[in-house]
mmCIF file as Biopython writes it, N, C-alpha, C and O atoms, coordinates in Angstrom:
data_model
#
loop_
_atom_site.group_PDB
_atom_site.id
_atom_site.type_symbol
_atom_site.label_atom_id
_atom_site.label_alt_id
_atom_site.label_comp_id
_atom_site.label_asym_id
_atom_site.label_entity_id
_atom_site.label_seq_id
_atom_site.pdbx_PDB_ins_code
_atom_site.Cartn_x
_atom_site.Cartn_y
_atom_site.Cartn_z
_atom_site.occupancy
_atom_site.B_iso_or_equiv
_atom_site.auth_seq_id
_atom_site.auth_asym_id
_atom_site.pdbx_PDB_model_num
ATOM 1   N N  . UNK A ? 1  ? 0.843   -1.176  0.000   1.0 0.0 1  A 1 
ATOM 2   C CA . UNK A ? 1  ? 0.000   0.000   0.000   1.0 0.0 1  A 1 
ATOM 3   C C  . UNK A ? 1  ? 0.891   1.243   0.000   1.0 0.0 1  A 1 
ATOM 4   O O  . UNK A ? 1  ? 1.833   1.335   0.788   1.0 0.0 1  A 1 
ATOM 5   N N  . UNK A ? 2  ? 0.673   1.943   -0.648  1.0 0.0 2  A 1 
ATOM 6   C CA . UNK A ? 2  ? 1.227   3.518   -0.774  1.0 0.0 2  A 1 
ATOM 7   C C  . UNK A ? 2  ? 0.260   4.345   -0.121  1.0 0.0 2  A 1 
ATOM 8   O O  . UNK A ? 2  ? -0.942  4.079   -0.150  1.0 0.0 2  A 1 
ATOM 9   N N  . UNK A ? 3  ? 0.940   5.751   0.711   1.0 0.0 3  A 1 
ATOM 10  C CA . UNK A ? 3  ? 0.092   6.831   0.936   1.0 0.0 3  A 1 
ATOM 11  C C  . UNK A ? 3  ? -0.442  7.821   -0.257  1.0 0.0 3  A 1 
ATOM 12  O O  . UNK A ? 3  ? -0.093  7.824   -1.437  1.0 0.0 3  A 1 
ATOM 13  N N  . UNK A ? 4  ? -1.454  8.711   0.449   1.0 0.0 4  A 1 
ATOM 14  C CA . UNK A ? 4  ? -2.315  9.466   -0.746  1.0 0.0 4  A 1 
ATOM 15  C C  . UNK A ? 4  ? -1.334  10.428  -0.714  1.0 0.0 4  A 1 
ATOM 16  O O  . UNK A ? 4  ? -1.334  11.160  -1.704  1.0 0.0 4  A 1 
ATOM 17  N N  . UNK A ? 5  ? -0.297  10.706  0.320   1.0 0.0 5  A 1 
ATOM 18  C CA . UNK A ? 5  ? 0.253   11.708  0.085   1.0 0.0 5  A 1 
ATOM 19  C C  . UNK A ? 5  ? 1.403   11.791  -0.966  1.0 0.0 5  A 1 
ATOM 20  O O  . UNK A ? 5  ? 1.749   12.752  -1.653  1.0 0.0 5  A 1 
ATOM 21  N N  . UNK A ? 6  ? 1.930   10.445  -0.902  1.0 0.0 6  A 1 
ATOM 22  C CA . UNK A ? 6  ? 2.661   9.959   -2.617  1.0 0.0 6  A 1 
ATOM 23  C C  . UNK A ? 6  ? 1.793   10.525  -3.541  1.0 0.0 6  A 1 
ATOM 24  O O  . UNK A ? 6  ? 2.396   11.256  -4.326  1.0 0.0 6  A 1 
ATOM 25  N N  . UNK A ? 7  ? 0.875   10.471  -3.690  1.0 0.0 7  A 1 
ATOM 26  C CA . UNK A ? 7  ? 0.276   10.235  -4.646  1.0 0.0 7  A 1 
ATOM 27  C C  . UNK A ? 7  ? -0.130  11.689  -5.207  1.0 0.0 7  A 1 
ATOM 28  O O  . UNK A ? 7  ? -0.310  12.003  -6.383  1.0 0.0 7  A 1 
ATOM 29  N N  . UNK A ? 8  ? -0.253  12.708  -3.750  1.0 0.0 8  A 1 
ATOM 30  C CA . UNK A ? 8  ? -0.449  13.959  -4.356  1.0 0.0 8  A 1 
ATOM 31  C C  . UNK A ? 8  ? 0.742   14.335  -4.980  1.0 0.0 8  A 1 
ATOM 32  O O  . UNK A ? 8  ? 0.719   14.998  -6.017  1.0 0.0 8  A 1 
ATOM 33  N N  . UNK A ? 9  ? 1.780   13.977  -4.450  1.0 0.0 9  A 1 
ATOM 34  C CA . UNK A ? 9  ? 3.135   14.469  -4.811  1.0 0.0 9  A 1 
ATOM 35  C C  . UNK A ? 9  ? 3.216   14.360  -6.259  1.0 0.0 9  A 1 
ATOM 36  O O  . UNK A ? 9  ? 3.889   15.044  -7.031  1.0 0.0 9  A 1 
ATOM 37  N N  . UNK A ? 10 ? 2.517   13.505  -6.480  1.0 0.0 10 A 1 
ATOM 38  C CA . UNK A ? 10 ? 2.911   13.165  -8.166  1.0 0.0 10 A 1 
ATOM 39  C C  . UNK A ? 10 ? 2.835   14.167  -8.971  1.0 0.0 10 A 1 
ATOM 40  O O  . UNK A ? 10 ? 3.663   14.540  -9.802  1.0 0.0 10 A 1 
ATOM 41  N N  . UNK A ? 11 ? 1.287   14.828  -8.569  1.0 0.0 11 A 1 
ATOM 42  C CA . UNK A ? 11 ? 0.170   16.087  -9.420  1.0 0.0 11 A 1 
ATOM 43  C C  . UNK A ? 11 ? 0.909   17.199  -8.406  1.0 0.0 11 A 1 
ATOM 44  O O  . UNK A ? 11 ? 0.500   18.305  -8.762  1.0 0.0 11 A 1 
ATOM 45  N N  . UNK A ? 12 ? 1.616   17.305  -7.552  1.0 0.0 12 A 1 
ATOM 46  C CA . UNK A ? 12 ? 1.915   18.496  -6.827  1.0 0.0 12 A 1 
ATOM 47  C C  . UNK A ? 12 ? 0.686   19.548  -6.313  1.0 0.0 12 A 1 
ATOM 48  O O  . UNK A ? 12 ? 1.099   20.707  -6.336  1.0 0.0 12 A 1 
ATOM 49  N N  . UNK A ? 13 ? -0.337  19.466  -5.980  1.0 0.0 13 A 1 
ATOM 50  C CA . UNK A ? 13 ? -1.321  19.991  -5.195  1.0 0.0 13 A 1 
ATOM 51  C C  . UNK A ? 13 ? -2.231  19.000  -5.211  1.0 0.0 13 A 1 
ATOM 52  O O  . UNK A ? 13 ? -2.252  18.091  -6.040  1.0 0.0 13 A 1 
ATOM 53  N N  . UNK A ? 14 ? -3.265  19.206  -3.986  1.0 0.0 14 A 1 
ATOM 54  C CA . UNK A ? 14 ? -4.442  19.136  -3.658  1.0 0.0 14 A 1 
ATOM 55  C C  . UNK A ? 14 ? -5.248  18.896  -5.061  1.0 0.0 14 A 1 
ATOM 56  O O  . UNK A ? 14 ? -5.724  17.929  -5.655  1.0 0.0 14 A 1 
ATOM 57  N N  . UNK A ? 15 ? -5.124  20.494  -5.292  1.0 0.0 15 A 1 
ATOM 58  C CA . UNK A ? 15 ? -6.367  20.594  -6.375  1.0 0.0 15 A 1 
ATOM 59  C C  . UNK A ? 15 ? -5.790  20.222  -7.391  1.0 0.0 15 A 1 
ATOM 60  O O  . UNK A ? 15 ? -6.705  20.204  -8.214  1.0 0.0 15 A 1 
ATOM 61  N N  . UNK A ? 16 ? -4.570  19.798  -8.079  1.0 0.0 16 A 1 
ATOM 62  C CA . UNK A ? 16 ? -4.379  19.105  -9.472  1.0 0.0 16 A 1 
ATOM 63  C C  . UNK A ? 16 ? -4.829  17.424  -9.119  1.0 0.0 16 A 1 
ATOM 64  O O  . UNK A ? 16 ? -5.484  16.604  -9.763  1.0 0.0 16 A 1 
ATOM 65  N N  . UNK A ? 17 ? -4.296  17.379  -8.089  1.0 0.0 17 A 1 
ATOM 66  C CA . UNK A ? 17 ? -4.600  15.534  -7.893  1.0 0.0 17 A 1 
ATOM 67  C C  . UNK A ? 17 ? -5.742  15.220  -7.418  1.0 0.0 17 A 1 
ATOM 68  O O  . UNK A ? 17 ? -5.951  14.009  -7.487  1.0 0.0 17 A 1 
ATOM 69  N N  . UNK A ? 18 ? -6.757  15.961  -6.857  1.0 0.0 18 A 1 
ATOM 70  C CA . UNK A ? 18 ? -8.211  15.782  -7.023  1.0 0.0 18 A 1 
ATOM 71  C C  . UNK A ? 18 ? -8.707  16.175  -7.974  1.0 0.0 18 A 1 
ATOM 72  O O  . UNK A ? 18 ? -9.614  15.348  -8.071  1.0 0.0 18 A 1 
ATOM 73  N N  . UNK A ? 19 ? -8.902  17.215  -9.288  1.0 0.0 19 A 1 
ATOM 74  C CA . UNK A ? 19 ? -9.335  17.157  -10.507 1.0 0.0 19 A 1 
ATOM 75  C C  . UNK A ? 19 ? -9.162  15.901  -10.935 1.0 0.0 19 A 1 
ATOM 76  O O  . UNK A ? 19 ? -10.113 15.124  -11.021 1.0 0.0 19 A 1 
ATOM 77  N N  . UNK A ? 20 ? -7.668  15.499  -11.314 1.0 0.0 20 A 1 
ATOM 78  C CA . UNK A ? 20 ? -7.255  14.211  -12.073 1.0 0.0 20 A 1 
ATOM 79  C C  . UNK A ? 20 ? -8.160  12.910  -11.348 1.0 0.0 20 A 1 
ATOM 80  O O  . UNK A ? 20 ? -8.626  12.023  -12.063 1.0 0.0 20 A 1 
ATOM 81  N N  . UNK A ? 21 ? -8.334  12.910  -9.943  1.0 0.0 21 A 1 
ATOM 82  C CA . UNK A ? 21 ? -8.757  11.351  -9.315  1.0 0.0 21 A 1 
ATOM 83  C C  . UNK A ? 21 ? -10.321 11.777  -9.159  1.0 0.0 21 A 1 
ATOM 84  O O  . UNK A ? 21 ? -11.073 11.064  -8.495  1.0 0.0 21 A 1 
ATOM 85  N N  . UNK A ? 22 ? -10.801 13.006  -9.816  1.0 0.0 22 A 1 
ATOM 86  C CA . UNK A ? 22 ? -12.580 12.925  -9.521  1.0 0.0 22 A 1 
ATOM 87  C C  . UNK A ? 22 ? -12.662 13.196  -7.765  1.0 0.0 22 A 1 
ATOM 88  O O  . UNK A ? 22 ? -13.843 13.025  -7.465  1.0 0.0 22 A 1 
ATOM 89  N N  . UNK A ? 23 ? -12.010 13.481  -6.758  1.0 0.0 23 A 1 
ATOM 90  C CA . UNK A ? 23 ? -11.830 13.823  -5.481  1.0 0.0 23 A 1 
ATOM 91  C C  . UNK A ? 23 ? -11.816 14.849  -4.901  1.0 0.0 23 A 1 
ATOM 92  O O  . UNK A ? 23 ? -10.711 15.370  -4.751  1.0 0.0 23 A 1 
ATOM 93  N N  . UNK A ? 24 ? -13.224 15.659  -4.256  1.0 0.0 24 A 1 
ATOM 94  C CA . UNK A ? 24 ? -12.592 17.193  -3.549  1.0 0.0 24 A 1 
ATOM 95  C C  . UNK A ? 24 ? -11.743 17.449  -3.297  1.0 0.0 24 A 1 
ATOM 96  O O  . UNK A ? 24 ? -11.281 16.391  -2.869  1.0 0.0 24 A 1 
ATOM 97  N N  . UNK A ? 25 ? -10.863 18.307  -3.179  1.0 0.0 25 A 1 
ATOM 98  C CA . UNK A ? 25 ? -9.348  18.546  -2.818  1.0 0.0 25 A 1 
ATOM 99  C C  . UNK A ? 25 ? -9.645  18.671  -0.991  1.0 0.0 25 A 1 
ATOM 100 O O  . UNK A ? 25 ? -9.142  18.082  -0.034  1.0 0.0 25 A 1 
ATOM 101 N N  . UNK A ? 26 ? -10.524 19.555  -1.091  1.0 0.0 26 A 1 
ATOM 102 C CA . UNK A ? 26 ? -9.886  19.419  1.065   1.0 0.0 26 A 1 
ATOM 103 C C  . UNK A ? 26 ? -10.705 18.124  1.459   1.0 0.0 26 A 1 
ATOM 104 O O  . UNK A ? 26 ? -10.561 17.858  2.652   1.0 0.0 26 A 1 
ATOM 105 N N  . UNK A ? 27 ? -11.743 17.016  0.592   1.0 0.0 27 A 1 
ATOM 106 C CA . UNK A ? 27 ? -11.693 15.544  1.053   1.0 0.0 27 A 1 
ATOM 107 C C  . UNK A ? 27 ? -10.186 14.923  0.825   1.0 0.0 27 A 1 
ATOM 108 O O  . UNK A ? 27 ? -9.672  14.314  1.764   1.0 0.0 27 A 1 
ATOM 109 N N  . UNK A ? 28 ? -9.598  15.048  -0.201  1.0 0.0 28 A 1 
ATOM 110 C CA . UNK A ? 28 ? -8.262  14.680  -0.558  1.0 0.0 28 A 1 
ATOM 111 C C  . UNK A ? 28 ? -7.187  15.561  0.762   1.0 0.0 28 A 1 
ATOM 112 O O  . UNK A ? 28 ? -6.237  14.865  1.120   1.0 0.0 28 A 1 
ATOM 113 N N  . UNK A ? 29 ? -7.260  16.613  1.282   1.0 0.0 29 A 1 
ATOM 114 C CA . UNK A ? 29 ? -6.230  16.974  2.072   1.0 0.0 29 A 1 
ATOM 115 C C  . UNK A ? 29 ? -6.371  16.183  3.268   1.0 0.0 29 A 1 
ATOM 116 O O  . UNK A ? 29 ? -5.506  15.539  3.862   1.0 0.0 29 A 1 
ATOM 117 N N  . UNK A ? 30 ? -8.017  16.382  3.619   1.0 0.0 30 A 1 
ATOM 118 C CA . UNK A ? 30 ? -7.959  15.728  4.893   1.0 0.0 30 A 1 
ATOM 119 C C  . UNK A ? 30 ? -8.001  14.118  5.480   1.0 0.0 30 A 1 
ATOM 120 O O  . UNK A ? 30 ? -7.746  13.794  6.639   1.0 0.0 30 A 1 
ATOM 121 N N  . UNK A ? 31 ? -8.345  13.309  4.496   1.0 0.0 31 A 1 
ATOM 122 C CA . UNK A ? 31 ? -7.443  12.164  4.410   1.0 0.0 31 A 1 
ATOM 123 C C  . UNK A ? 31 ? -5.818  12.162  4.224   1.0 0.0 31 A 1 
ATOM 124 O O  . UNK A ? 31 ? -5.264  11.230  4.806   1.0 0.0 31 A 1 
ATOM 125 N N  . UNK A ? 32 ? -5.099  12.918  3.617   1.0 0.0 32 A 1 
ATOM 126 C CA . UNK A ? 32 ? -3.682  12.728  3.649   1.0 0.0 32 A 1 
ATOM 127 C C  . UNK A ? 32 ? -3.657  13.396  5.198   1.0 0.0 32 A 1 
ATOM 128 O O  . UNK A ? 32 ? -2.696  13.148  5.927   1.0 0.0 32 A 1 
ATOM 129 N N  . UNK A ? 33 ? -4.359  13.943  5.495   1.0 0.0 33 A 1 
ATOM 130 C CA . UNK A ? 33 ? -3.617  14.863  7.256   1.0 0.0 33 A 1 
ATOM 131 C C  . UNK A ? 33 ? -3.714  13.794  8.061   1.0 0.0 33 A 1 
ATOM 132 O O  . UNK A ? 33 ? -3.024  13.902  9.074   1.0 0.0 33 A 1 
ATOM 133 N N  . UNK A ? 34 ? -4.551  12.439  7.932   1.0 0.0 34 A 1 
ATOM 134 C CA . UNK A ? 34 ? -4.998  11.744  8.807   1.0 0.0 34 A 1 
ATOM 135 C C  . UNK A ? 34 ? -3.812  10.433  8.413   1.0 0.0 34 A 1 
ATOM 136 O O  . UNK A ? 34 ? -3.530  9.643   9.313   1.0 0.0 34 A 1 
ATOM 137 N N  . UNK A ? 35 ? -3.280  10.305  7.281   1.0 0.0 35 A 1 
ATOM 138 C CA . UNK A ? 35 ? -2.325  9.286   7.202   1.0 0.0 35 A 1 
ATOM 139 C C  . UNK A ? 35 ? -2.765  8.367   6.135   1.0 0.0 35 A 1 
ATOM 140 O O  . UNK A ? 35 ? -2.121  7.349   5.881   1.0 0.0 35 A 1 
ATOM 141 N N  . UNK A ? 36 ? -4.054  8.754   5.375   1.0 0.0 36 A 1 
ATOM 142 C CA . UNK A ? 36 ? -4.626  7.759   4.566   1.0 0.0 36 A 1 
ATOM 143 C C  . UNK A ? 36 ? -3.212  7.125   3.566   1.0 0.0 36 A 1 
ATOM 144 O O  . UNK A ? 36 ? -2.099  7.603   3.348   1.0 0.0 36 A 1 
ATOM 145 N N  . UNK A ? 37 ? -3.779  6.039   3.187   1.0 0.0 37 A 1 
ATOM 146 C CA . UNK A ? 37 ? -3.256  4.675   2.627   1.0 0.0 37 A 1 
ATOM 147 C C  . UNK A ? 37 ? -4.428  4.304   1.326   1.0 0.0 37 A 1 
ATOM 148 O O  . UNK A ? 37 ? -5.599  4.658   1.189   1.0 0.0 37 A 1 
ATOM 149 N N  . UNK A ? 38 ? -3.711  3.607   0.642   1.0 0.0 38 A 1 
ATOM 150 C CA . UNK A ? 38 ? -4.354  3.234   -0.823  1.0 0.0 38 A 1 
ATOM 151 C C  . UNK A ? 38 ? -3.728  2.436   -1.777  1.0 0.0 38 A 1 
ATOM 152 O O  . UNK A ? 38 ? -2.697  2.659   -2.411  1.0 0.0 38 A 1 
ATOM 153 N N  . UNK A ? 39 ? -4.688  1.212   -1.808  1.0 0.0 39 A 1 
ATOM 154 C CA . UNK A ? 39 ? -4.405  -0.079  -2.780  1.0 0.0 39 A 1 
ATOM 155 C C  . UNK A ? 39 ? -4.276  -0.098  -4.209  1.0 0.0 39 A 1 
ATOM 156 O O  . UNK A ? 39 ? -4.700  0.878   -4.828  1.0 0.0 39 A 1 
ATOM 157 N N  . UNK A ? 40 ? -3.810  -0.960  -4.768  1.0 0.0 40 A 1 
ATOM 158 C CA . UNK A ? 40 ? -3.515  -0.564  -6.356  1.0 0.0 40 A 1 
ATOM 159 C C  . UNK A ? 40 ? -5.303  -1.082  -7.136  1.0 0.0 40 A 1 
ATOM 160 O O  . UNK A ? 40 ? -5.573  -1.239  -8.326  1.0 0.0 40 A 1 
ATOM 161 N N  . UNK A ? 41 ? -6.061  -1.204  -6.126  1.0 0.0 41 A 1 
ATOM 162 C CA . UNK A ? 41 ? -7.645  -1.072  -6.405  1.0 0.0 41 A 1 
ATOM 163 C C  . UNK A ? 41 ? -8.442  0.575   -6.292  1.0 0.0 41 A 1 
ATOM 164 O O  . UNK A ? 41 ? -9.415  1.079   -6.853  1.0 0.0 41 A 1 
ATOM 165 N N  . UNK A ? 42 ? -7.753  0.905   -5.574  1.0 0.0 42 A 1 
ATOM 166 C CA . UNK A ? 42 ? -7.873  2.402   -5.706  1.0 0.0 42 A 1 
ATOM 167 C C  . UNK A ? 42 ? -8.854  2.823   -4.366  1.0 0.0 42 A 1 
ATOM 168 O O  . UNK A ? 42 ? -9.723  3.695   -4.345  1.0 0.0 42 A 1 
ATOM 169 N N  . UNK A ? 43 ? -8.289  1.623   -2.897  1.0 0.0 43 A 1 
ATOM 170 C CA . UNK A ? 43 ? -9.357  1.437   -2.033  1.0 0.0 43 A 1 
ATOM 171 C C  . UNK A ? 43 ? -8.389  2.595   -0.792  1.0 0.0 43 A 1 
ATOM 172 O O  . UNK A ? 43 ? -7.185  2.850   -0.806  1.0 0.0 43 A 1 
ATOM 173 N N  . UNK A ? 44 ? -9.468  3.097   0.181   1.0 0.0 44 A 1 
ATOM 174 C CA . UNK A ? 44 ? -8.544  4.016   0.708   1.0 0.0 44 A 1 
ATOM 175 C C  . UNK A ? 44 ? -8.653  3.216   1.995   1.0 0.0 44 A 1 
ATOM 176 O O  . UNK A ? 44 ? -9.725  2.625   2.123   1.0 0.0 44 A 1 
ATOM 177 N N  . UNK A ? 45 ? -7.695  3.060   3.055   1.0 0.0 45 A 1 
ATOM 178 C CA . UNK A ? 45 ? -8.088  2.862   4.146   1.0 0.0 45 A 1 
ATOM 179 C C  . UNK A ? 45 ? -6.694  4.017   5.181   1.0 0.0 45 A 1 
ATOM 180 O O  . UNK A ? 45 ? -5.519  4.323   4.979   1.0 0.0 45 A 1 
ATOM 181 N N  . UNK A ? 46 ? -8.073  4.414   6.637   1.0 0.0 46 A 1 
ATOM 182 C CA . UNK A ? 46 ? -7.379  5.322   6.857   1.0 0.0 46 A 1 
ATOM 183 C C  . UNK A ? 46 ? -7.136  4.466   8.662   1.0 0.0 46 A 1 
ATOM 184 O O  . UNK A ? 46 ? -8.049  3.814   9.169   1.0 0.0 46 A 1 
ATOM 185 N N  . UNK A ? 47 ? -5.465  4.718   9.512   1.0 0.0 47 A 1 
ATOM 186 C CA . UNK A ? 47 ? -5.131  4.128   10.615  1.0 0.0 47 A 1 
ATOM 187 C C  . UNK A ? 47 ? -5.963  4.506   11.644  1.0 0.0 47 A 1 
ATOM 188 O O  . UNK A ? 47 ? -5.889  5.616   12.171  1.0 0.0 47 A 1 
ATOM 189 N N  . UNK A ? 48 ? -6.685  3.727   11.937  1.0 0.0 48 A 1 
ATOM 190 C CA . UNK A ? 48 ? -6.932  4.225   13.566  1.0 0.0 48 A 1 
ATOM 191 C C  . UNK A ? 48 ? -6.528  4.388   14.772  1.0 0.0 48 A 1 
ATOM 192 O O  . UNK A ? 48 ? -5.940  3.408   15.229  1.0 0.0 48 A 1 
ATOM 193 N N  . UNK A ? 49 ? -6.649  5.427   15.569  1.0 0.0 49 A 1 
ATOM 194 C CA . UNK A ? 49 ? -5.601  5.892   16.484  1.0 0.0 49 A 1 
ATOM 195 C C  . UNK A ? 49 ? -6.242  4.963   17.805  1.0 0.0 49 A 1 
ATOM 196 O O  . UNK A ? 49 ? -6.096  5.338   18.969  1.0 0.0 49 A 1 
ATOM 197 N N  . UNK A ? 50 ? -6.870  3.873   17.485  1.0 0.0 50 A 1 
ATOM 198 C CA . UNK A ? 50 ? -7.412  2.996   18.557  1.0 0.0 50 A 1 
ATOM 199 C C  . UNK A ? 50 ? -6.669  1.876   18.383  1.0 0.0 50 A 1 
ATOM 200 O O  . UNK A ? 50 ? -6.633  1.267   17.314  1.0 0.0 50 A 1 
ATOM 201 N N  . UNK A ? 51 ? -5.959  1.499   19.546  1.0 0.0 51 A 1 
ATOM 202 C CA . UNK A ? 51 ? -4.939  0.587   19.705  1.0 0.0 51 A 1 
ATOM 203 C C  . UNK A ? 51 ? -5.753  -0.950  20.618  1.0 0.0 51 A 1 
ATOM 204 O O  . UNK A ? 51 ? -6.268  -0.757  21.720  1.0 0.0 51 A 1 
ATOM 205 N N  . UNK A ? 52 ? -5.757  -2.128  20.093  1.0 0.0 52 A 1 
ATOM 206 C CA . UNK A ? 52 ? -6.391  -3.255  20.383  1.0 0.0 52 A 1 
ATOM 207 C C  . UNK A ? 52 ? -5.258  -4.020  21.203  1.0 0.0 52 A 1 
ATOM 208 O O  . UNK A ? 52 ? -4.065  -3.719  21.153  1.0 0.0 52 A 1 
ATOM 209 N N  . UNK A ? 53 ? -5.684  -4.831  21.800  1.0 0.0 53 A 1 
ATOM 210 C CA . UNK A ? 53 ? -5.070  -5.725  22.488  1.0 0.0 53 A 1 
ATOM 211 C C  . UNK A ? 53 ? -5.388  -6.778  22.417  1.0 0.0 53 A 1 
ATOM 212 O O  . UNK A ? 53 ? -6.284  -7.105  23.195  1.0 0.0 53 A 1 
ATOM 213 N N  . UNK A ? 54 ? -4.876  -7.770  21.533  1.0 0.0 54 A 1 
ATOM 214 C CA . UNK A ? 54 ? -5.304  -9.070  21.264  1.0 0.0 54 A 1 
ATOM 215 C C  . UNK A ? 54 ? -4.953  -10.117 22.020  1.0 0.0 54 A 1 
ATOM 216 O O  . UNK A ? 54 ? -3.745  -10.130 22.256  1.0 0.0 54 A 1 
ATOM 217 N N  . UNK A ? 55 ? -5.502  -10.911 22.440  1.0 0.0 55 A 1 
ATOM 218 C CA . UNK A ? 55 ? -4.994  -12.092 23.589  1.0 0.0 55 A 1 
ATOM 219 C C  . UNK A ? 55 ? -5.643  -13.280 23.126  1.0 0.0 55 A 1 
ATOM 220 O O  . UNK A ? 55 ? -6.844  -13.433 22.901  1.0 0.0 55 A 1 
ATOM 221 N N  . UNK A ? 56 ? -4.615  -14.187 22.998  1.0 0.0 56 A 1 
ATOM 222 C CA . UNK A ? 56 ? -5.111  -15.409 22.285  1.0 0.0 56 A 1 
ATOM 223 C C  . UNK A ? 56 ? -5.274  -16.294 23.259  1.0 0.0 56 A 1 
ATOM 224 O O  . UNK A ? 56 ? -5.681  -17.427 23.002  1.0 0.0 56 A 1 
#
């Protein structure tokens, strides 16, 4: 998985790399502020700052 923020880098703004991906630009900023992530399906998933404790 690559970040969205690679990905803006490519188009160099917000608003060029949301025109190009069909994506509001401040929906597009504020997923990259949060750390979003994205599959070569084009699926976004973003980390949650909720930490689990698994016990087997």
């Amino acid at each position: 998985m690559k970040t969205l923020k690679s990905l803006k880098d490519q188009y160099g703004t917000c608003n060029a790399a949301g025109q190009a991906l069909g994506v509001h630009a401040h929906q597009l900023a504020r997923l990259i502020s949060k750390g979003a992530l994205y599959n070569e399906k084009g699926e976004i998933y973003i980390p949650s700052k909720t930490k689990l404790i698994l016990r087997g």
